[in-house]
C-alpha positions in Angstrom: -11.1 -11.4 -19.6 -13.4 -8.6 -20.4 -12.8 -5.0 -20.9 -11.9 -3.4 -17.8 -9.3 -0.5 -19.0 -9.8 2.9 -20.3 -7.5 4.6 -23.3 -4.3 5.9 -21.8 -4.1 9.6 -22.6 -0.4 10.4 -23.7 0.4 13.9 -22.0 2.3 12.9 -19.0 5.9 13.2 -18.7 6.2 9.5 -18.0 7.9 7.3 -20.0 4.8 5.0 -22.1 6.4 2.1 -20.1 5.9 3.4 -16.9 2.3 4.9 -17.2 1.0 1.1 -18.4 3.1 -0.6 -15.8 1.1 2.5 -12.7 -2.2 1.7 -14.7 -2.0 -1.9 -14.4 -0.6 -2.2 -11.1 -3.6 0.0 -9.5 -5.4 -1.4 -11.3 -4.6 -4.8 -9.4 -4.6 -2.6 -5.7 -8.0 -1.6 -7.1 -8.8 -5.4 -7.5 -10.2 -4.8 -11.0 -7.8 -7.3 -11.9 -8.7 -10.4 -8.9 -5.9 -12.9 -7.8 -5.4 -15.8 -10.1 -7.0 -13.7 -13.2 -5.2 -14.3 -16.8 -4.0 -10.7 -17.9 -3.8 -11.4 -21.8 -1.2 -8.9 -23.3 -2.9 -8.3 -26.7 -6.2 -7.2 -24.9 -4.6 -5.1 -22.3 -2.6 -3.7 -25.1 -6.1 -3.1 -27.2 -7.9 -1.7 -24.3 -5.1 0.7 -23.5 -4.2 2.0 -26.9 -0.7 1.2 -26.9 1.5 -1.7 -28.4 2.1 -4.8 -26.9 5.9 -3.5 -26.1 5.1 -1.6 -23.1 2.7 -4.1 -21.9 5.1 -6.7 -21.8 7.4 -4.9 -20.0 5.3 -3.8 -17.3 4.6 -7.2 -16.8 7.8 -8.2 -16.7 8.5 -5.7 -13.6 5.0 -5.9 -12.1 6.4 -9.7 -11.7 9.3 -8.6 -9.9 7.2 -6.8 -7.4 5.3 -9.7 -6.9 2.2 -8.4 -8.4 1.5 -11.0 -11.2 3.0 -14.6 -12.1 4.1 -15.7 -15.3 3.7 -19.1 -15.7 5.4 -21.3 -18.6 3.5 -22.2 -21.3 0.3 -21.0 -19.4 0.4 -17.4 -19.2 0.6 -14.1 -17.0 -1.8 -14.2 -13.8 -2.3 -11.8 -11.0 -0.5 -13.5 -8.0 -2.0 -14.5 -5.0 -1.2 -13.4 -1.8 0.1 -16.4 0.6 0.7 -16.2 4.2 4.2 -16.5 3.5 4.3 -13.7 1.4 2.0 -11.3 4.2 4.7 -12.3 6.8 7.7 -11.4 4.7 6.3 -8.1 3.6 5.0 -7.1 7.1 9.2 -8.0 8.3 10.2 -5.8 6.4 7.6 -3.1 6.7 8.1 -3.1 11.2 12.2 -3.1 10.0 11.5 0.2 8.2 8.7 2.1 9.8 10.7 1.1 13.6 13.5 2.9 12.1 11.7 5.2 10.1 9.4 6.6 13.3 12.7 6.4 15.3 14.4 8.8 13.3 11.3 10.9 13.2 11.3 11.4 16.7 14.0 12.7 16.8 13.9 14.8 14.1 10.9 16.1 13.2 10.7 20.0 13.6 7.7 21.8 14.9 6.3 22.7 11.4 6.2 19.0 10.5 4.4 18.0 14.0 1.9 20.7 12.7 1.4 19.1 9.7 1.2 15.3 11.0 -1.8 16.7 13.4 -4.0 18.5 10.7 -3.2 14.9 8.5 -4.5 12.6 11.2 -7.6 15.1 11.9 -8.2 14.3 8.3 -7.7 10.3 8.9 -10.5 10.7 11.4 -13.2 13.0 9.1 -12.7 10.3 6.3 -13.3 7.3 9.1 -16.4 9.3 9.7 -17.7 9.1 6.3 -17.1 5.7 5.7 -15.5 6.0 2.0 -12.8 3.3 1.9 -10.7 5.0 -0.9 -10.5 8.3 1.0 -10.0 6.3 4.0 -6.8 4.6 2.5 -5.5 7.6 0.7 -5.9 9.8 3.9 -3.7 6.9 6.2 -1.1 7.1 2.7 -0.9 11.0 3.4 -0.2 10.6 7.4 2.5 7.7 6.8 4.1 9.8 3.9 4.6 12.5 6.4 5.7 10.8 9.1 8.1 9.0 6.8 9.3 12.4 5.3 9.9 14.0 8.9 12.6 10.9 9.3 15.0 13.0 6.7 16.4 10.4 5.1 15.5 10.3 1.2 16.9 7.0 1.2 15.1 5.0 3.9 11.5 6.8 1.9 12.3 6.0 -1.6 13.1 1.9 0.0 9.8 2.3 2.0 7.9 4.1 -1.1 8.7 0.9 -2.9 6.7 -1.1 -0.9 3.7 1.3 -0.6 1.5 -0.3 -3.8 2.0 -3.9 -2.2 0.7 -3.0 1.0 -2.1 -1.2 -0.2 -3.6 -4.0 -1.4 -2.8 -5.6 2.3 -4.1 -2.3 3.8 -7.6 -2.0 2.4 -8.5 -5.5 3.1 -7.1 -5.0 6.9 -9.3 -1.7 7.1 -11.9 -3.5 6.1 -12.4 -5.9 9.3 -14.7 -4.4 11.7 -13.1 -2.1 14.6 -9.8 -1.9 12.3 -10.7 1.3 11.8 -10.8 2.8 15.5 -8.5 1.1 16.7 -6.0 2.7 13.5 -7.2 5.9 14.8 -6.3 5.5 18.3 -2.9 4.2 17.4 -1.9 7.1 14.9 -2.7 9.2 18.0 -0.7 7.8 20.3 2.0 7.7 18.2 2.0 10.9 17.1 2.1 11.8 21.2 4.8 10.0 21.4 6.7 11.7 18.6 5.8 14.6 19.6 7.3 13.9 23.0 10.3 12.7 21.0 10.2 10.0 23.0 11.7 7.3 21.0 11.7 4.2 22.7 7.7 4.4 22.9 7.4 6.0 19.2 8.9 2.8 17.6 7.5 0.4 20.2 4.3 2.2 18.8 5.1 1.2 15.2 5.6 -1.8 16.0 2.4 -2.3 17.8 0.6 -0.9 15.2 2.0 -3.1 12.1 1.9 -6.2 14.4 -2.0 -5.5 15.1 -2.7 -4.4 11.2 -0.9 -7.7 10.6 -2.9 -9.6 12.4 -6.3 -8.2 12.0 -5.7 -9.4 8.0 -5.0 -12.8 8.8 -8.1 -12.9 10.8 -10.1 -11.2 7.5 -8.5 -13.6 5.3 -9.3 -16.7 8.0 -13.0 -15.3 8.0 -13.0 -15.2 3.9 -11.9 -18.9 3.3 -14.0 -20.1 6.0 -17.3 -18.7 3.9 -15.5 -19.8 0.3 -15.6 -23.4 1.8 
């Protein structure tokens, strides 16, 4: 494994533990770290600055989010991501959002609506310039929103806790060609629908919408074994 991590600089309010255990997680959404890669504590440790403590126990709760596997007398990897596992996670995900958009529709107050619009005008600039990061930070900022216009702290902080786990699913779903517009169109017509506070349609939206991201990665990930073979 060769150096791949910068020095952590020590002037956030974070606990040390936490700031190794962001760093290394993005830096698995960021696939600097690929699926199936050894992380080695002692190097991550050198190449961070810190002691092999806070290493070990980001590990230990990056496993628990299913981000790496530690395998008896072998080692920590950086899981894989099975069809098992994209089908559990996008469950749970329609669960939440169908709810989540639900409550938004009903909820969301005209200052909020105001601010959804001016986010998804931004989705679309950063489709037109074709830069993948903005692209996926921009679609972050919309969902956040919508989530927050639910007002229920609870049902974002459960949601929020499965945001770095479908980034990783997310990028490689934006990826596939026409994934893009066809995001676009479906952010827009669910935020008519919202804005209707029509709520039937809103979540049947949501639904849609997970159900066709879904999808479109299976297809991306059919497409990448098929040329690995």
């Amino acid at each position: 494994m060769s150096a791949k991590l910068l020095p952590i600089k020590l002037d956030s309010y974070k606990p040390l533990r936490e700031i190794v255990c962001d760093t290394l997680r993005q830096a698995i959404v960021d696939g600097i770290f690929k699926p199936g890669e050894r992380l080695m504590e002692i190097q991550l440790a050198e190449e961070m600055g810190v002691s092999r403590t806070p290493v070990r126990e980001a590990i230990r709760k990056l496993e628990l989010e299913g981000f790496v596997a530690m395998i008896p007398r072998r080692g920590t990897y950086v899981a894989d991501i099975s069809i098992k596992d994209i089908n559990d996670v996008y469950e749970i995900r329609i669960a939440l959002d169908v709810l989540a958009v639900g409550l938004t529709a009903e909820r969301i107050s005209d200052e909020d609506l105001v601010k959804l619009r001016a986010l998804l005008i931004n989705v679309e600039k950063q489709i037109e310039s074709g830069d993948i990061d903005k692209i996926v930070e921009a679609d972050s900022q919309f969902h956040d929103a919508l989530y927050q216009s639910s007002h229920n702290q609870r049902l974002v902080g459960i949601i929020s806790n499965l945001r770095d786990q479908f980034t990783r699913l997310r990028t490689r779903s934006m990826n596939y060609p026409g994934r893009l517009d066809n995001t676009l169109k479906e952010h827009k017509d669910l935020v008519d629908a919202i804005a209707s506070r029509d709520v039937t349609r809103a979540q049947e939206l949501a639904r849609l919408h997970l159900e066709n991201a879904e999808q479109t990665l299976l297809a991306a990930i059919k497409e990448a074994s098929m040329k690995n073979n």
